[in-house]
C-alpha positions as CSV (number, residue, x, y, z in Angstrom):
1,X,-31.3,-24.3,0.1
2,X,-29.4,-24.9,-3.1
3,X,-32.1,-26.1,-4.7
4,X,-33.2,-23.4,-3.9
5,X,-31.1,-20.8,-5.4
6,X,-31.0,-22.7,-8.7
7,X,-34.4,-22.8,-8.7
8,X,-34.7,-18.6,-8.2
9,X,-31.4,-18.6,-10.9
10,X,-33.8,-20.6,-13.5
11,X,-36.7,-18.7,-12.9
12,X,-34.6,-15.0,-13.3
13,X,-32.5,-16.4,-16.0
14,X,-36.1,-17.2,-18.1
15,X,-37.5,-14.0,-17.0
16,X,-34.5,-12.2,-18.3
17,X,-34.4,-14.4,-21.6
18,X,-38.0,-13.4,-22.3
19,X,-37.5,-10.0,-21.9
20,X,-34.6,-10.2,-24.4
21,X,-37.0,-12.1,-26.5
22,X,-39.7,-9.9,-25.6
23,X,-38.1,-6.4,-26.7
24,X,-36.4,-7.9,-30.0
25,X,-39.6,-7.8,-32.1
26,X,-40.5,-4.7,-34.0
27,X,-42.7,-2.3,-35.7
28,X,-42.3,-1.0,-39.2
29,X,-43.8,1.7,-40.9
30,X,-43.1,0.5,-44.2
31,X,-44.9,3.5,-46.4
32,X,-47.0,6.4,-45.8
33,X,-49.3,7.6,-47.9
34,X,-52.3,10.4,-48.3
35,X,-55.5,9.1,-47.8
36,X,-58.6,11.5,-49.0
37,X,-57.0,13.8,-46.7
38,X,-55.7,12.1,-44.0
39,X,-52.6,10.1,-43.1
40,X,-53.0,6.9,-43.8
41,X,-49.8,4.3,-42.5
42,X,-49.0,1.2,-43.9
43,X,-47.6,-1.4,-40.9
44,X,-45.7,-4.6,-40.6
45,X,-46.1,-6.3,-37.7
46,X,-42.7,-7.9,-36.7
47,X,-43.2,-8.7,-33.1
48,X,-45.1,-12.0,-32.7
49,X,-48.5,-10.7,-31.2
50,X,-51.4,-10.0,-32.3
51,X,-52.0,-5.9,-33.3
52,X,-55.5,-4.0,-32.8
53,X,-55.3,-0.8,-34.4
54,X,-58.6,1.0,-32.9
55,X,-56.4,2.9,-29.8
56,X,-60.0,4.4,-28.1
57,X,-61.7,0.9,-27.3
58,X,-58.3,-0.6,-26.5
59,X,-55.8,0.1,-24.1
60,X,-54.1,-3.2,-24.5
61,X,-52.8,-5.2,-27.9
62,X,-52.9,-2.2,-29.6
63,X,-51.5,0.5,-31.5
64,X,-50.8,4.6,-30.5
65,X,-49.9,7.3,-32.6
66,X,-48.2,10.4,-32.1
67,X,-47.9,13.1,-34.7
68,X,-45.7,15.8,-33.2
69,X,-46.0,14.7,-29.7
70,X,-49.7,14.2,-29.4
71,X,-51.6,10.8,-29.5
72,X,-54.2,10.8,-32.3
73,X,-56.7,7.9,-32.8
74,X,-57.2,6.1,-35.3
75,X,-60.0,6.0,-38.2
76,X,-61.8,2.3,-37.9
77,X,-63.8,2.8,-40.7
78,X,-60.7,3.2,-43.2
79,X,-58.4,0.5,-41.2
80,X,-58.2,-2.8,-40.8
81,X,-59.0,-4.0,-37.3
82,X,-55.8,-6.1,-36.7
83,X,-52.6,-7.1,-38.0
84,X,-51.6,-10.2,-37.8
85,X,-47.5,-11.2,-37.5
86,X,-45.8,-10.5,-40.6
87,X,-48.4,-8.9,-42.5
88,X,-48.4,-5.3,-43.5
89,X,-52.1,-3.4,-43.2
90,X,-53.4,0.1,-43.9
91,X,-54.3,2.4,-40.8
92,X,-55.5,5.6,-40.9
93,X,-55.5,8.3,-38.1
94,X,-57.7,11.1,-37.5
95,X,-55.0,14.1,-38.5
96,X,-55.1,16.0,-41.6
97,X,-52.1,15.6,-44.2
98,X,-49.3,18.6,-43.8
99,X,-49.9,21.3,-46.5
100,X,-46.4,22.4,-46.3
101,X,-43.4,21.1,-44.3
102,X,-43.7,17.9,-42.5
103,X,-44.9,16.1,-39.2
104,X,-42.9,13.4,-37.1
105,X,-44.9,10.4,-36.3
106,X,-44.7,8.2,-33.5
107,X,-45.8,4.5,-33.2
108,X,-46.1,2.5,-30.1
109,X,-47.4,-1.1,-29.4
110,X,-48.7,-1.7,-26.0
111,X,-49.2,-5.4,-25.5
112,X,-51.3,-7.0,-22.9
113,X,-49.2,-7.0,-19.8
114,X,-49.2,-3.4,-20.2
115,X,-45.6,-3.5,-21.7
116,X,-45.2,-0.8,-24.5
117,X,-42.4,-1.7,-27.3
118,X,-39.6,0.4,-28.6
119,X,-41.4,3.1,-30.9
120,X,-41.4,2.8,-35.1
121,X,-40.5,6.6,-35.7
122,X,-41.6,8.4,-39.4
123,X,-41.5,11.4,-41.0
124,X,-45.3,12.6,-43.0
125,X,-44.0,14.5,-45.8
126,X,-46.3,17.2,-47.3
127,X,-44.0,16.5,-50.5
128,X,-42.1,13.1,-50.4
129,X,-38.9,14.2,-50.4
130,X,-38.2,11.5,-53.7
131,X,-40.7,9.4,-56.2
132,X,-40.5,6.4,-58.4
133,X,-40.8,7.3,-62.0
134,X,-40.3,4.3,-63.2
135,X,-39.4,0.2,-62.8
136,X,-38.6,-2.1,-65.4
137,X,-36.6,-5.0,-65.4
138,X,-33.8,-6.5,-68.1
139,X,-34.4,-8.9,-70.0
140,X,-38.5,-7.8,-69.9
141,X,-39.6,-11.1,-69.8
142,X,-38.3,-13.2,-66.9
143,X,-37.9,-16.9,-67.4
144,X,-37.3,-19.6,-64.5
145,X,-33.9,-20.5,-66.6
146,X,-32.4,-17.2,-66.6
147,X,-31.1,-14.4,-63.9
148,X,-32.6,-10.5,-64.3
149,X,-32.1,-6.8,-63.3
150,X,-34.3,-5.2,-62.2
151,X,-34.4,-0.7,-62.5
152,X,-35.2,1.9,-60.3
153,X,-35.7,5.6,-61.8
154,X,-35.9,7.6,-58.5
155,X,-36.4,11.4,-59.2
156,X,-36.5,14.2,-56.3
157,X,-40.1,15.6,-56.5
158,X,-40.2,17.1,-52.8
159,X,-40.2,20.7,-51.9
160,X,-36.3,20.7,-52.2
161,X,-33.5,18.4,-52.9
162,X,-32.1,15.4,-51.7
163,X,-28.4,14.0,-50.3
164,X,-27.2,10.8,-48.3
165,X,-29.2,9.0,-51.1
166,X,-28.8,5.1,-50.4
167,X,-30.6,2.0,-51.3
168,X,-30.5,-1.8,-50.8
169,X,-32.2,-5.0,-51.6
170,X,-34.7,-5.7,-48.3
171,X,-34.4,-10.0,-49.0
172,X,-33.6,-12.4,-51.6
173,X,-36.6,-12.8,-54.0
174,X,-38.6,-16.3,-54.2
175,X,-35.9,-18.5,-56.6
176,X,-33.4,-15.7,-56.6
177,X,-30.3,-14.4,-54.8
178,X,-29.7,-11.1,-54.7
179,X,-26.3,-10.6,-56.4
180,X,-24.8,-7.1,-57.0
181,X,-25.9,-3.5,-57.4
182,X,-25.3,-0.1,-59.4
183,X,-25.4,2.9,-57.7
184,X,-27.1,5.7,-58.7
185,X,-26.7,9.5,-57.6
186,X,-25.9,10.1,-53.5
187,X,-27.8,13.7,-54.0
188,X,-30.4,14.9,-56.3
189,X,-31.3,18.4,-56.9
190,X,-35.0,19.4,-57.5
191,X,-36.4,17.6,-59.9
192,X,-33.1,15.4,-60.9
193,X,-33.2,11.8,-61.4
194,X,-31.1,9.0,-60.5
195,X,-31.3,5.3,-61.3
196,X,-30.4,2.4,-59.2
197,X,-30.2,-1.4,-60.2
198,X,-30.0,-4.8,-58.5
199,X,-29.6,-7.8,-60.0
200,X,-30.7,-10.9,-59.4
201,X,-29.4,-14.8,-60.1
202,X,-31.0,-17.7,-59.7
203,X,-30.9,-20.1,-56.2
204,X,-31.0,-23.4,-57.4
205,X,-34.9,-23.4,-55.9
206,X,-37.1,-25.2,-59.2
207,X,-40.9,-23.6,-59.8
208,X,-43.6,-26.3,-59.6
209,X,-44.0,-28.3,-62.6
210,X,-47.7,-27.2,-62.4
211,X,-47.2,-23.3,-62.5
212,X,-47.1,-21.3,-65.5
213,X,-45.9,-18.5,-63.6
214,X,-45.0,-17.0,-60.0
215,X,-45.3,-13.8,-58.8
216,X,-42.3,-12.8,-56.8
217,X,-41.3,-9.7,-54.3
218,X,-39.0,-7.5,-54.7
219,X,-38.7,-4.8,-52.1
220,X,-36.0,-2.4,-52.2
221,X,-35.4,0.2,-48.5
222,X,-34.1,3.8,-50.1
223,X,-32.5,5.9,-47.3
224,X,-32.6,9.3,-47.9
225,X,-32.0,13.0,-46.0
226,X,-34.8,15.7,-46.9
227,X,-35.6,18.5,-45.1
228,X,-32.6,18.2,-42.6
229,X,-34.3,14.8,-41.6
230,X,-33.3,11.4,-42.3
231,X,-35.6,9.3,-43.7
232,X,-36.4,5.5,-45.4
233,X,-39.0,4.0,-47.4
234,X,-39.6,0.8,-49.0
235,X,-40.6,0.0,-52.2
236,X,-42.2,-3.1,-52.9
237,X,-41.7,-4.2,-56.7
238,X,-42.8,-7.4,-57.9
239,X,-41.4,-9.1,-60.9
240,X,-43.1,-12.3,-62.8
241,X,-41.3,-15.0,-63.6
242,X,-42.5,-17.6,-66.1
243,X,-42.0,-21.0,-66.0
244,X,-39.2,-22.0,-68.6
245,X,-40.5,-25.7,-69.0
246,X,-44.4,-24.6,-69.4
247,X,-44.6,-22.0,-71.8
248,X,-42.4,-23.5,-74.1
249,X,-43.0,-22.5,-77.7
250,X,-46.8,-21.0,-76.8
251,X,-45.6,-17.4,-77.0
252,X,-46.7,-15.1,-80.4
253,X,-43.4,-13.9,-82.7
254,X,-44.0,-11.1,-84.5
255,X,-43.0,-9.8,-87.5
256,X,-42.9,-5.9,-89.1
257,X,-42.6,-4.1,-92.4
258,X,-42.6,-0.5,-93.5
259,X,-44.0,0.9,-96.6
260,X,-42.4,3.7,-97.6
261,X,-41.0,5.4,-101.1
262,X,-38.0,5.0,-102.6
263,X,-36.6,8.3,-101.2
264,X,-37.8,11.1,-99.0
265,X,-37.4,14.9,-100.6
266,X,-36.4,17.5,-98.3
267,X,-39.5,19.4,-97.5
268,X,-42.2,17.3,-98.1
269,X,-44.2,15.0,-95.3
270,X,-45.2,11.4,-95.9
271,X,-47.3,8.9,-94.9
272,X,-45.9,6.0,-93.0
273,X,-47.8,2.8,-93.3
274,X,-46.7,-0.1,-90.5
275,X,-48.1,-3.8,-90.7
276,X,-47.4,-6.2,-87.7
277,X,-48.1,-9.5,-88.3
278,X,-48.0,-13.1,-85.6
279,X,-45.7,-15.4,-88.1
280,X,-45.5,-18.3,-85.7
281,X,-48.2,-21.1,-85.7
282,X,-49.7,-23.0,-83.1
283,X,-49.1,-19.6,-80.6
284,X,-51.4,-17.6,-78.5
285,X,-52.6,-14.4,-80.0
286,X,-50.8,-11.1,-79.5
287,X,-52.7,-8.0,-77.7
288,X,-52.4,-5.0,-76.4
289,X,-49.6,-3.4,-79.0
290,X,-47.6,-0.4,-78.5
291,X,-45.8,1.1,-81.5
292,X,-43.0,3.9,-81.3
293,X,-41.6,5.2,-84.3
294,X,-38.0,7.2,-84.3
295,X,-35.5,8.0,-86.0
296,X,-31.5,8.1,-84.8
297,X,-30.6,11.3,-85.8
298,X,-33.3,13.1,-84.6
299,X,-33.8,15.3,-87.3
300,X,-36.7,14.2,-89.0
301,X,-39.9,15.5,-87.3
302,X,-42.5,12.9,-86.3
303,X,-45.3,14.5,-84.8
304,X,-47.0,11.6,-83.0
305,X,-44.5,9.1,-82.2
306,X,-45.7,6.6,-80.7
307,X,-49.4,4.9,-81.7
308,X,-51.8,2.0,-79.2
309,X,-53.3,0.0,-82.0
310,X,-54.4,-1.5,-78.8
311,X,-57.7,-3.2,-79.5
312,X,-56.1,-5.3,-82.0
313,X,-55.5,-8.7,-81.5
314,X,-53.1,-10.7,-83.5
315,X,-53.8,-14.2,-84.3
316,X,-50.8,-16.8,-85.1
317,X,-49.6,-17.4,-88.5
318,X,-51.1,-15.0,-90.8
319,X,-50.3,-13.4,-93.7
320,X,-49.8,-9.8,-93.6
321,X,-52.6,-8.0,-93.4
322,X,-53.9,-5.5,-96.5
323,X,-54.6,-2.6,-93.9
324,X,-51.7,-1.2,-92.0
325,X,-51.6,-1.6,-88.4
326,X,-50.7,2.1,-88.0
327,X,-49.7,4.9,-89.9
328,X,-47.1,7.5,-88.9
329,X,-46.3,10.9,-90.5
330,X,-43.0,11.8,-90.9
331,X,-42.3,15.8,-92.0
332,X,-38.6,16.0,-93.9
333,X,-37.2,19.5,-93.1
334,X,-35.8,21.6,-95.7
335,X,-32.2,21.5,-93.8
336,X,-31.7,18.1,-93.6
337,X,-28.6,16.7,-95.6
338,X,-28.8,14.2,-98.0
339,X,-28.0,10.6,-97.5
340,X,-28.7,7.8,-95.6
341,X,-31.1,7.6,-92.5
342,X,-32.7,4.4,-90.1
343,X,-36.3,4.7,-89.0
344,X,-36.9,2.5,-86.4
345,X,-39.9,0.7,-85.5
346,X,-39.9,-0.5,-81.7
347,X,-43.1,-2.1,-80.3
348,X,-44.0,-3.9,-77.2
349,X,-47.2,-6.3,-76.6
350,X,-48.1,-9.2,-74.8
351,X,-49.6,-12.3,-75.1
352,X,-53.2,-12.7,-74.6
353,X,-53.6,-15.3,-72.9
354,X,-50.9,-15.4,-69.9
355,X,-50.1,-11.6,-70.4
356,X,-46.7,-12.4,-70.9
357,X,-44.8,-9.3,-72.3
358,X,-42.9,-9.5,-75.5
359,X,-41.2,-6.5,-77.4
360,X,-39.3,-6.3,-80.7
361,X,-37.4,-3.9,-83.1
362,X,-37.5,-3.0,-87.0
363,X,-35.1,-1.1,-88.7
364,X,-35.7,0.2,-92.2
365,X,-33.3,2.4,-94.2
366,X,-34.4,5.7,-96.3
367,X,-32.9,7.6,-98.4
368,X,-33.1,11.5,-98.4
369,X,-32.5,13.7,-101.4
370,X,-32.7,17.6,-102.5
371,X,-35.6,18.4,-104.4
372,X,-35.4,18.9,-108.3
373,X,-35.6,22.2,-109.8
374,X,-35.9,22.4,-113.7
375,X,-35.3,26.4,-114.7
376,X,-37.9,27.1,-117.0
377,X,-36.7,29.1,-120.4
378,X,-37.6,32.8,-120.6
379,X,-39.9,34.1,-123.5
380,X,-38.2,36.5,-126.5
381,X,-39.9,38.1,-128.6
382,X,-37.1,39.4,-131.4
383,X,-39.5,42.7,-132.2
384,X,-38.9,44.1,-128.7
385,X,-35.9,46.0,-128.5
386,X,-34.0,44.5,-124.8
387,X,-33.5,47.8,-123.9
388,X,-37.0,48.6,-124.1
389,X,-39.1,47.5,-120.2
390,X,-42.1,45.8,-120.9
391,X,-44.1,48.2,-119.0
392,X,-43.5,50.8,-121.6
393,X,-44.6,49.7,-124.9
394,X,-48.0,50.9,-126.2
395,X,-50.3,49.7,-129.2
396,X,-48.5,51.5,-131.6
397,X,-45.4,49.6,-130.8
398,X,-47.4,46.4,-130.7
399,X,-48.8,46.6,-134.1
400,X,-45.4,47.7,-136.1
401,X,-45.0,44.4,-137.3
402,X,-48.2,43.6,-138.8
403,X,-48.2,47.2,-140.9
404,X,-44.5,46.8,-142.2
405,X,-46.1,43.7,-143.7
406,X,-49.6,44.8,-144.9
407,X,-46.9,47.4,-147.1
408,X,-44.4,45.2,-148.2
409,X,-47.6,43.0,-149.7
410,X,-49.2,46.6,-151.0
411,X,-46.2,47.1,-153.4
412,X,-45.9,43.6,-154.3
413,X,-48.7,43.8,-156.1
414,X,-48.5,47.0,-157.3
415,X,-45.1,46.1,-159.1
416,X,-46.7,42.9,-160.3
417,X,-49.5,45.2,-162.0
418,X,-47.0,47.0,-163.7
419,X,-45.0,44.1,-165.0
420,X,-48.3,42.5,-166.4
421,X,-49.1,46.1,-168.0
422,X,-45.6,46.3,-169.5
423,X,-46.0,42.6,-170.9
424,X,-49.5,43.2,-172.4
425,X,-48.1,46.3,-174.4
426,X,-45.2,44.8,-175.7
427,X,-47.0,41.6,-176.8
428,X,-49.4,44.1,-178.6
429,X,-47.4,46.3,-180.2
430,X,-45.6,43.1,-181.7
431,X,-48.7,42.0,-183.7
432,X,-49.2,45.4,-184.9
433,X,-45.4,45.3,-186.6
């Protein structure tokens, strides 16, 4: 008899334990996204078993979904047939993507006792209530020897604003510990932006000697409340990481100059020729370049700022090239005060061969100055009287001087005729005494 009982309390007790085991595994509806048209759900499997996703020739092992209460099948032709544990796949169901508002989505996994799982409950956004502008990561290239942030511009590109904005690292990166993190904005009006950053330092775990470089994940859950309803998503970064001890000194270096005159006028535009040059030898070649010009003050106007030379290559350790790599225009407006004034020269490229990025800045000093203005001398003329406006003065006037002198000449020579006359009758009536 007591064997019994201990036998029954063994067999509840495992019952009871599998249960608990049973109901602790979870589904995850890690991103949803439009899909020509339709909603299309990204799933992690998290529960052990096996998933089918193709709920009308299944009743067991499979997923249901429910958008606003009703159970929708799902498109086979556009979803993958199962997902395995741990793995996140694409399913899409047979309903139309809101035009306005937004839907509440249901997700249950029957397994094949019949047993259906704790729901994974969504929200289909006609807008998503907040977007990812931008990631980048500090310093750009990430070495196995060094730690790294990594930043999140988040704006709020829904059909309203945002509050309760959160977010948190999801698990520790491959060789990395997650570390510490800078909030960004809790709420976010239309349109606003925020940025978040986590960083990263390294977990004493060594890359393989044979790897170049590893790819790691980097997800990152963002809570958010939009359209009085609370909602998550995940966004899965990835950062590379280069292996320290491989690439050793294989990577291009780059070099810059800028041609340009002595000083800058106000009011005049120039040409600015740039030449980028790979100094280092025995590197890979440099590709894909991306030049941006500016200046710190902001007052000179560049019209196109930034130039892609980008089907240039750059081999190692050549001179600098005759032709420039790109040339800028830079217009110097009239208002501009003299002086002294950085252009700056920031490009970013990688290297060819393991697309590893690289970046680097050039700053060049110019000088600005006020254009010159010589006065010119204004033309006299000592005949016309100041008084008298140019407008008014006829032909007459005009030729006054030449017939004063034709008369002073006239006389001359008739008083010289009448000296010679006086002379030759004196000299005559000498020889006659």
């Amino acid at each position: 008899m007591k064997r019994t009982i201990l036998l029954i309390s063994v067999l509840l007790f495992a019952v009871l334990l599998s249960a608990q085991v049973l109901a602790s595994g979870t589904t995850t509806v890690s991103k949803v996204e439009n899909v020509d048209g339709k909603i299309g759900l990204y799933i992690r499997n998290d529960i052990g078993l096996t998933m089918r996703t193709d709920n009308e020739d299944f009743n067991t092992s499979v997923l249901n979904y429910y958008v606003d209460g009703v159970n929708f099948t799902s498109i086979p032709a556009e979803s993958a047939d199962t997902i395995p544990t741990d793995v996140i796949k694409l399913v899409v169901i047979d309903h139309a993507w809101p035009e306005t508002g937004l839907y509440e989505l249901k997700v249950v996994f029957t397994d094949n006792t019949g047993y259906s799982y704790d729901p994974e409950y969504a929200y289909v956004f006609a807008k998503p209530g907040i977007g990812l502008v931008e990631s980048r990561t500090n310093p750009s290239m990430v070495t196995s020897n060094s730690s790294f942030t990594i930043y999140l511009d988040l704006i709020a590109d829904g059909e309203e604003g945002i509050t309760e904005l959160d977010a948190e690292f999801v698990q520790h990166p491959s060789y990395y510990v997650y570390t510490t993190m800078t909030d960004g904005a809790t709420s976010l009006s239309k349109g606003d932006t925020t940025t978040y950053a986590f960083t990263y330092k390294l977990s004493g775990q060594s890359m393989r000697d044979t790897l170049i470089y590893d790819t790691v994940a980097v997800p990152i859950e963002v809570r958010f409340k939009y359209l009085n309803k609370t909602n998550k998503m995940i966004i899965n970064e990835s950062v590379v990481i280069f292996n320290k001890a491989k690439i050793g000194n294989n990577l291009p270096e780059m070099k810059a100059l800028m041609d340009t005159p002595a000083t800058f006028v106000r009011g005049n535009i120039f040409d600015i020729p740039v030449y980028v040059w790979n100094t280092k030898a025995g590197t890979h070649s440099a590709c894909n370049m991306n030049l941006t010009l500016e200046e710190e003050s902001g007052k000179f106007e560049i019209p196109i700022f930034n130039i892609l030379p980008s089907d240039m290559t750059f081999p190692p350790a050549v001179e600098q090239a005759s032709d420039p790599t790109a040339t800028f225009q830079i217009e110097i407006p009239g208002g501009v005060s003299e002086g002294d004034y950085t252009l700056t020269l920031n490009a970013e490229y990688k290297d060819c061969e393991w697309k590893a990025p690289g970046e680097f800045k050039y700053d060049h000093t110019v000088s600005v100055v006020q254009k010159t203005v010589i006065p010119s001398e204004p033309e006299t003329n000592d005949t016309i009287a100041p008084d008298t406006p140019i407008g008014d003065l006829d032909d007459s006037d005009v030729e006054k001087p030449k017939s004063t002198l034709k008369t002073y000449l006239l006389w001359g020579v008739i008083l010289l005729a009448i000296i010679l006359a006086v002379v030759f009758l004196l000299e005559k009536r000498g020889r006659y005494i």
